[in-house]
C-alpha positions as protocol buffer text, in pm:
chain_id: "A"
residue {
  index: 1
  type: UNK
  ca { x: 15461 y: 16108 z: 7720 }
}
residue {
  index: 2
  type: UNK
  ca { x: 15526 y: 16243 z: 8051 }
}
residue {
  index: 3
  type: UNK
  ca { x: 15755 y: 16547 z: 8109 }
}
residue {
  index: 4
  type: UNK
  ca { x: 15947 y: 16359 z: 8354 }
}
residue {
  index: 5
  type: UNK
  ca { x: 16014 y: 16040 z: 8128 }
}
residue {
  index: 6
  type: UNK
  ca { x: 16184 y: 16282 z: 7887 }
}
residue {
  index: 7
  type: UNK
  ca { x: 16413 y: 16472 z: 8126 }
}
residue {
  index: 8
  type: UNK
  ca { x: 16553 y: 16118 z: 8261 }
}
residue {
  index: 9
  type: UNK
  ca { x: 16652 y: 16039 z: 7924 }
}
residue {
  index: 10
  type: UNK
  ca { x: 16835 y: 16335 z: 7898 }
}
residue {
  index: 11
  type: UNK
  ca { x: 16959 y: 16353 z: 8213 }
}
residue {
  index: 12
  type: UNK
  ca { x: 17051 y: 15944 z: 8201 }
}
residue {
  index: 13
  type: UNK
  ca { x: 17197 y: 16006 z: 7899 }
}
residue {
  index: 14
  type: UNK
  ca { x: 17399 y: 16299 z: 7974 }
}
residue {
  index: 15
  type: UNK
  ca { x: 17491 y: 16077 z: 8295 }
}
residue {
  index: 16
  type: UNK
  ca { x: 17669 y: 15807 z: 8013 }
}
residue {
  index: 17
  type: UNK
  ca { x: 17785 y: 16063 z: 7875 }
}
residue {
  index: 18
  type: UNK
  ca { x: 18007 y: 16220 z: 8121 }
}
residue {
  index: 19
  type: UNK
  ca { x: 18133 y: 15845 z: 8214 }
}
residue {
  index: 20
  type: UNK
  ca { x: 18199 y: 15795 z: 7841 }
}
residue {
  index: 21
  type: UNK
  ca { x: 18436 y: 16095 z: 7849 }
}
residue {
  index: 22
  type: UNK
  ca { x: 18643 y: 15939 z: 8143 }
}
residue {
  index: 23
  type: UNK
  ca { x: 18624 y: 15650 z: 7911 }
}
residue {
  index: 24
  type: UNK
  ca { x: 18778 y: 15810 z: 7603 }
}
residue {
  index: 25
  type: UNK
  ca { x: 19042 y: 16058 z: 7812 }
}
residue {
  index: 26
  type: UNK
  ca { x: 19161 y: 15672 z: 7955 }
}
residue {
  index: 27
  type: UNK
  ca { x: 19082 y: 15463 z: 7699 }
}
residue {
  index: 28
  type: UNK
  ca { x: 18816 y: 15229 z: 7671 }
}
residue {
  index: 29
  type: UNK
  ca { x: 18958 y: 14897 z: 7799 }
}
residue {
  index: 30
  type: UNK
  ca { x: 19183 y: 15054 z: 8090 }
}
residue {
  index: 31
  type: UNK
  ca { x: 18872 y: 15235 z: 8215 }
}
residue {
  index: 32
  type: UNK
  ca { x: 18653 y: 14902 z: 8236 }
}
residue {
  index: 33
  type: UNK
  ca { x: 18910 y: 14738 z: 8400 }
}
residue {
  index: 34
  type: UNK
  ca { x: 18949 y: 15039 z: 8631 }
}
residue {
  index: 35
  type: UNK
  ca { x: 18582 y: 14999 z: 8718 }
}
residue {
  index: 36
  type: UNK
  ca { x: 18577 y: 14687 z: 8793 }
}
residue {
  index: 37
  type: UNK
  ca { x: 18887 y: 14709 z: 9019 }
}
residue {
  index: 38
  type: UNK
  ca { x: 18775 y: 14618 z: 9410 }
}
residue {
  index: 39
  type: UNK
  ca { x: 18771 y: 14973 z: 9548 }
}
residue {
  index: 40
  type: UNK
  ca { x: 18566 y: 15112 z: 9241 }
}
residue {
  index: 41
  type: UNK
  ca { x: 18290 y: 14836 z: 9261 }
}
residue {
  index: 42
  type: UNK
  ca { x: 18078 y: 14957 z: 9469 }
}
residue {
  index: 43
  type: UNK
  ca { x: 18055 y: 15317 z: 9261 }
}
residue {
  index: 44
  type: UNK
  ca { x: 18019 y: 15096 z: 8935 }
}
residue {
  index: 45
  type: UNK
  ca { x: 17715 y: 14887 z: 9099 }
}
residue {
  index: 46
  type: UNK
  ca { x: 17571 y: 15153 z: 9248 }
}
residue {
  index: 47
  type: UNK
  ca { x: 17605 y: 15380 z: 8921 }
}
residue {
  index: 48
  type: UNK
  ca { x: 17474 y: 15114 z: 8719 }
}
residue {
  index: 49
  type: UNK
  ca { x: 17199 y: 14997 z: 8918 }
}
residue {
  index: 50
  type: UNK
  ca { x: 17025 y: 15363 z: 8991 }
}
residue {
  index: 51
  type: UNK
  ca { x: 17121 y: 15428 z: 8590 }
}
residue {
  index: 52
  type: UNK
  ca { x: 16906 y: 15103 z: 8504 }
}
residue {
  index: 53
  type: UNK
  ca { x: 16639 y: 15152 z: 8760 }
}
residue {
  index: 54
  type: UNK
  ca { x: 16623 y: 15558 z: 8678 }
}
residue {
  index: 55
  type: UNK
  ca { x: 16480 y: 15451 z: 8318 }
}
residue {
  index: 56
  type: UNK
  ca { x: 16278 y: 15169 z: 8425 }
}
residue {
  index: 57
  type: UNK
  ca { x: 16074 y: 15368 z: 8685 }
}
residue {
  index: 58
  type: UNK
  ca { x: 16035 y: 15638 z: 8408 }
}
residue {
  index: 59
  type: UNK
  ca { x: 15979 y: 15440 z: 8117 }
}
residue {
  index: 60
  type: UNK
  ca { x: 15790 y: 15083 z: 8218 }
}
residue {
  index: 61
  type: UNK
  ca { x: 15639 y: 15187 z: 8581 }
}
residue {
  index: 62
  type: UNK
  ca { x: 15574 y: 15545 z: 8479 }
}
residue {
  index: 63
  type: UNK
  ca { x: 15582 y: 15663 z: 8898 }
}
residue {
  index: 64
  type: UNK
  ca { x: 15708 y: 15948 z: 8907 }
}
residue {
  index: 65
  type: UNK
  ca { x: 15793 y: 15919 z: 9241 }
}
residue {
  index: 66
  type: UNK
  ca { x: 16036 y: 15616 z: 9241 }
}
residue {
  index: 67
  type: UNK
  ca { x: 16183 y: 15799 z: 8904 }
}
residue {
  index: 68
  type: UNK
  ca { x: 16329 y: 16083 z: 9102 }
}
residue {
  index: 69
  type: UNK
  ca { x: 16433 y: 15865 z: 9365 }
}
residue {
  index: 70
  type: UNK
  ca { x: 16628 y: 15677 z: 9128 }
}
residue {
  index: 71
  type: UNK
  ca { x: 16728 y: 15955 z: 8926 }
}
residue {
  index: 72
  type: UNK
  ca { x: 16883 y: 16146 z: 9292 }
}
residue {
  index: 73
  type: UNK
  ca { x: 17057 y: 15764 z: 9348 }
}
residue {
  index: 74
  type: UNK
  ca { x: 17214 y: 15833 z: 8984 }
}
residue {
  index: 75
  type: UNK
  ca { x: 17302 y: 16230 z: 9076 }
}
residue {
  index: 76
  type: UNK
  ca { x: 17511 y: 16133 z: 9400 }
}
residue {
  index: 77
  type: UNK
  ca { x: 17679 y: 15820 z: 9233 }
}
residue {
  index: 78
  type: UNK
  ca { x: 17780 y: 16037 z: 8920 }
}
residue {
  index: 79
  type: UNK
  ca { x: 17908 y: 16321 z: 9137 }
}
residue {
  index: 80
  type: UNK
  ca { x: 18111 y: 16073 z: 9393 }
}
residue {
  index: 81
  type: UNK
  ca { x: 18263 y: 15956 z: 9080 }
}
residue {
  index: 82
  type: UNK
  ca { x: 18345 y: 16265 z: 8942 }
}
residue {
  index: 83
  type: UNK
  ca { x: 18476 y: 16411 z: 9288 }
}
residue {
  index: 84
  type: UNK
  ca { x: 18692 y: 16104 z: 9332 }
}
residue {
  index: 85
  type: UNK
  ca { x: 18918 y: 16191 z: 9013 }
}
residue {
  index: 86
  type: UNK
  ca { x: 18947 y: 16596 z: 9121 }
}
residue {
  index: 87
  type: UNK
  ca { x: 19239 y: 16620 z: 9377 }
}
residue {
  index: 88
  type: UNK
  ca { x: 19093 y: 16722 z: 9738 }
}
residue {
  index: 89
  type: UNK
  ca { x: 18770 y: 16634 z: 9589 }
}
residue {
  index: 90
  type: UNK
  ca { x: 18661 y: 16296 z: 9832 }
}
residue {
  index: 91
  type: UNK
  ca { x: 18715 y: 16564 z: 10134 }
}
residue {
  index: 92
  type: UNK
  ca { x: 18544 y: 16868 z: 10007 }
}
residue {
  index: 93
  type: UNK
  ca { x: 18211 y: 16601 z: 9931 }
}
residue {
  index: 94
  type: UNK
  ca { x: 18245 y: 16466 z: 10282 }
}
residue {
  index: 95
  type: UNK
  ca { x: 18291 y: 16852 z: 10448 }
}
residue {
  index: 96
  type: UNK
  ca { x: 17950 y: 16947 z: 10234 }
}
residue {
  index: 97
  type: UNK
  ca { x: 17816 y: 16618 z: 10314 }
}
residue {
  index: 98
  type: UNK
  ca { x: 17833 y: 16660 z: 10688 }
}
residue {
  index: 99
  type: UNK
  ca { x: 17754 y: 17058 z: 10629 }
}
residue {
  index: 100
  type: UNK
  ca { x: 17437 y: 16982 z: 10464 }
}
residue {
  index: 101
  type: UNK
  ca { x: 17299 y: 16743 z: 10653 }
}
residue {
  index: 102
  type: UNK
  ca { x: 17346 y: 16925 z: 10979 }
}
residue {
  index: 103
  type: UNK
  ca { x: 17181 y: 17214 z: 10826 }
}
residue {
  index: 104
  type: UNK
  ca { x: 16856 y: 16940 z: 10701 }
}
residue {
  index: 105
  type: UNK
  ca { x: 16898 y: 16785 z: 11058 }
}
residue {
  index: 106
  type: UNK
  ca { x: 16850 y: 17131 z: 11222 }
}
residue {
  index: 107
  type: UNK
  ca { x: 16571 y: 17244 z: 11047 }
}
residue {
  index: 108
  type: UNK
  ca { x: 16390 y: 16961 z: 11096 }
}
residue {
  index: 109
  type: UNK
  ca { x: 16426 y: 16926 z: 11452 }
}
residue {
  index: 110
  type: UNK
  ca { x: 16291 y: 17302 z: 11488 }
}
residue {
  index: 111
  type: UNK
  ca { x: 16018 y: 17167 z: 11235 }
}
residue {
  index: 112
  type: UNK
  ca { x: 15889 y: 16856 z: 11320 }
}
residue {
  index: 113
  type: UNK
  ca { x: 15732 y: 16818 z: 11659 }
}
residue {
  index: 114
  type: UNK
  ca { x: 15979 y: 16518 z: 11795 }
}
């Protein structure tokens, strides 16, 4: 097996993992139904849906380039989740949002010859 395939098990894994917790610091049944609550959908689709194609890319396409892409889909979904339950948290993410990608912006502009 590939290095990578095992790492996004792991790393999917621990990724359930840490939504499981939420899920048993809740309860089971009021988490799900927070989830699925209108605000919260598009986190659970998009959690979900970079979760399910994170282990297909790894484990039926084996390309490892789509696997990381999915696997950095599944990173910022799992951290806007877990910033949205720490107080302040939503803010701070958009203030290091912003702050990295003016950093990424400038350095490519001095980079690349546009």
């Amino acid at each position: 097996k590939q290095w990578y395939q095992r790492r996004v098990r792991v790393f999917s894994l621990g990724s359930v993992f840490t939504l499981g917790s939420f899920s048993m610091l809740w309860g089971p049944w009021n988490h799900l139904m927070h989830l699925t609550k209108r605000a919260r959908l598009p986190f659970t689709v998009s959690y979900f849906s970079t979760l399910f194609l994170t282990i297909y890319t790894a484990m039926v396409m084996k390309s490892t380039l789509l696997t990381v892409f999915c696997a950095c889909g599944q990173f910022v979904a799992l951290l806007w989740y877990v910033f949205s339950y720490v107080p302040g948290g939503v803010t701070g993410l958009k203030f290091f949002t912003k702050l990295f990608s003016k950093a990424v912006m400038k350095k490519a502009q001095s980079t690349l010859p546009i």
